[in-house]
VOLUM-334354 format. One record per residue (C-alpha): residue in one letter; x, y, z negated; chain. Coordinates in pm, whole numbers, plus 50000, padded with zeros to 5 digits. Layout:
<residuo->A, px->X, py->Y, pz->Z, cadena->A>;
...
This chain:
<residuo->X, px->28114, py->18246, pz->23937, cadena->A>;
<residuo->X, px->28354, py->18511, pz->24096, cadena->A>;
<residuo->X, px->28433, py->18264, pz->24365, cadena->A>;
<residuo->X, px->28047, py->18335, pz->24452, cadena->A>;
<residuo->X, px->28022, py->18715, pz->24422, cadena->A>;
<residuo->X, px->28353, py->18703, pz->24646, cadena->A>;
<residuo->X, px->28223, py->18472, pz->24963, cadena->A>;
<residuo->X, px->27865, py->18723, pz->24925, cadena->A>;
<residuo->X, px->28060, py->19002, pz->24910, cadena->A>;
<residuo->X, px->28265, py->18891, pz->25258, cadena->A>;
<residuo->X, px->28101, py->18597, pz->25377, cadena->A>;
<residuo->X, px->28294, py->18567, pz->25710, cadena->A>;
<residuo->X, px->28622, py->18609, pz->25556, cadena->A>;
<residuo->X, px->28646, py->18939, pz->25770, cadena->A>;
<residuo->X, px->28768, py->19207, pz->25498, cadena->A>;
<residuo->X, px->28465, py->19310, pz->25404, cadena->A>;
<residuo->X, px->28345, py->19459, pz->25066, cadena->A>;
<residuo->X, px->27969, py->19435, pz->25038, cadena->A>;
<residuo->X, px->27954, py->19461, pz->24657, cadena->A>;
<residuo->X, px->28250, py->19644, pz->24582, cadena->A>;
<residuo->X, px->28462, py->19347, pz->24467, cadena->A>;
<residuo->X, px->28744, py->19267, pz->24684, cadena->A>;
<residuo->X, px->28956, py->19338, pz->24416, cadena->A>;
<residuo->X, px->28836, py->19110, pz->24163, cadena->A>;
<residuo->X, px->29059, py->18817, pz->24074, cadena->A>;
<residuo->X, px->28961, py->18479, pz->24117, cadena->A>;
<residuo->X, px->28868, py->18311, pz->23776, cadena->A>;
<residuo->X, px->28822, py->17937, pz->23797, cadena->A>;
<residuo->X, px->28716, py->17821, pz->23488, cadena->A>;
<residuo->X, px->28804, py->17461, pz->23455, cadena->A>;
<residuo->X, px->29045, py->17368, pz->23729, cadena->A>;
<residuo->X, px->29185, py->17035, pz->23601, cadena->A>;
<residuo->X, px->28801, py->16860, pz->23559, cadena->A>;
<residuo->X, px->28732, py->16948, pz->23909, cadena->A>;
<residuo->X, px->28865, py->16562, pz->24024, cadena->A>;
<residuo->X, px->28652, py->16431, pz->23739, cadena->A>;
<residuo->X, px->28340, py->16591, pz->23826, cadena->A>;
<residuo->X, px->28405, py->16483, pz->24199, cadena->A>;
<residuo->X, px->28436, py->16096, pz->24087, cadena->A>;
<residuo->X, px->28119, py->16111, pz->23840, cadena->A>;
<residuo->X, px->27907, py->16289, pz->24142, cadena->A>;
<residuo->X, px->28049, py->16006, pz->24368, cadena->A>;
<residuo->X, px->27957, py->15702, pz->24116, cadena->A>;
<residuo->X, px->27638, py->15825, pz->24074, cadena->A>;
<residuo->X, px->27567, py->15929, pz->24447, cadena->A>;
<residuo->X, px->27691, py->15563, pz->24542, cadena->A>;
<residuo->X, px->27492, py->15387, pz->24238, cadena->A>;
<residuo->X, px->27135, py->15572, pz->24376, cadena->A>;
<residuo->X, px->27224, py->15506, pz->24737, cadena->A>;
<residuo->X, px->27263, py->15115, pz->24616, cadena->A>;
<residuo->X, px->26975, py->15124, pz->24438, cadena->A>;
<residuo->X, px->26719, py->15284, pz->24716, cadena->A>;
<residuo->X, px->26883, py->15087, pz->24976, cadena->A>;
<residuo->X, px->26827, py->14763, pz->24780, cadena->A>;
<residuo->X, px->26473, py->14857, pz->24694, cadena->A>;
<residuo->X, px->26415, py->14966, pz->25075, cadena->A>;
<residuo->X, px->26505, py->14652, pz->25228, cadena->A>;
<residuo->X, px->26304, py->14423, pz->24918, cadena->A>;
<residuo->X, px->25989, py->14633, pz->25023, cadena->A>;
<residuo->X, px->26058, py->14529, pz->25387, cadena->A>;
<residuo->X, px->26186, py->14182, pz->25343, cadena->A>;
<residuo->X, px->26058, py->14102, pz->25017, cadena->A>;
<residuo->X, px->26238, py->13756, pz->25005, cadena->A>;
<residuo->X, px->26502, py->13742, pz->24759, cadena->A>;
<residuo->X, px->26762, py->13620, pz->24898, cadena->A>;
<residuo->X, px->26718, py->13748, pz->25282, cadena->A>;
<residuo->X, px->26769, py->14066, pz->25075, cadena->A>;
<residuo->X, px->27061, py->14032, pz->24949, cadena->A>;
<residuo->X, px->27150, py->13894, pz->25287, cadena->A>;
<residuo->X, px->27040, py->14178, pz->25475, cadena->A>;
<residuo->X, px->27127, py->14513, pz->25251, cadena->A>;
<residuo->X, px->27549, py->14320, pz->25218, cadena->A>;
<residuo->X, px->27671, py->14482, pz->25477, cadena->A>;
<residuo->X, px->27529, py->14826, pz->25376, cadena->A>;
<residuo->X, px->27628, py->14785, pz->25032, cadena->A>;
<residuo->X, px->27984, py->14669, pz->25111, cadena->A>;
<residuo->X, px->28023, py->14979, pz->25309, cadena->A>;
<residuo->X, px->27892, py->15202, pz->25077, cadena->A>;
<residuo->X, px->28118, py->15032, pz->24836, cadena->A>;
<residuo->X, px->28444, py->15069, pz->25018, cadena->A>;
<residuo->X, px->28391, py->15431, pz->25138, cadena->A>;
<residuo->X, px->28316, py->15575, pz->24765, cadena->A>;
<residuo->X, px->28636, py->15351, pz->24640, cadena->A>;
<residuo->X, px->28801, py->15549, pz->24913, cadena->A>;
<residuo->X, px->28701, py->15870, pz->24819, cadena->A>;
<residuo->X, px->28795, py->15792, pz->24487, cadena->A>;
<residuo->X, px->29145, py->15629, pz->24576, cadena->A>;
<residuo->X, px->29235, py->15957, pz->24763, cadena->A>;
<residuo->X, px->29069, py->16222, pz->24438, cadena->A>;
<residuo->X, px->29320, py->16031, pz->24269, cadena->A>;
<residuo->X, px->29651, py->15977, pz->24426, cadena->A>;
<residuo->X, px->29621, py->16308, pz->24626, cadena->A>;
């Protein structure tokens, strides 16, 4: 929350002091679940863009297997770049 009052209070970065509180120290409140929350918002972001994409191209194709024929590509994609983003949350 006082990361929020500070960027309002000088939203360029340019020494300003809208609200009076450039001197307020920065409080963050739960520093070491920051990675975790990162990795369950990418899960789930990657889980609902499977899902829509999979239900986009059966309402297209409708044919079962042309589906999963068609949306593979996507999917593997989506796959690879969220086990990225996860590899480098964790090892970085």
């Amino acid at each position: 929350m006082t990361f929020i009052l500070l960027s309002l209070s000088d939203p360029f970065g340019w020494g300003w002091d809208l609200l009076g509180t450039a001197g307020m120290p920065w409080i963050q409140i739960w520093p070491s679940g920051i990675p975790w929350i990162k990795a369950v918002l990418i899960l789930i972001g990657v889980s609902l863009s499977l899902k829509k994409g999979y239900g986009l191209w059966h309402s297209e194709i409708g044919r079962e297997n042309r589906v999963l024929k068609g949306f593979a590509p996507t999917a593997v994609i989506l796959v690879l770049l969220a086990a990225g983003m996860l590899f480098y949350l964790t090892h970085y």
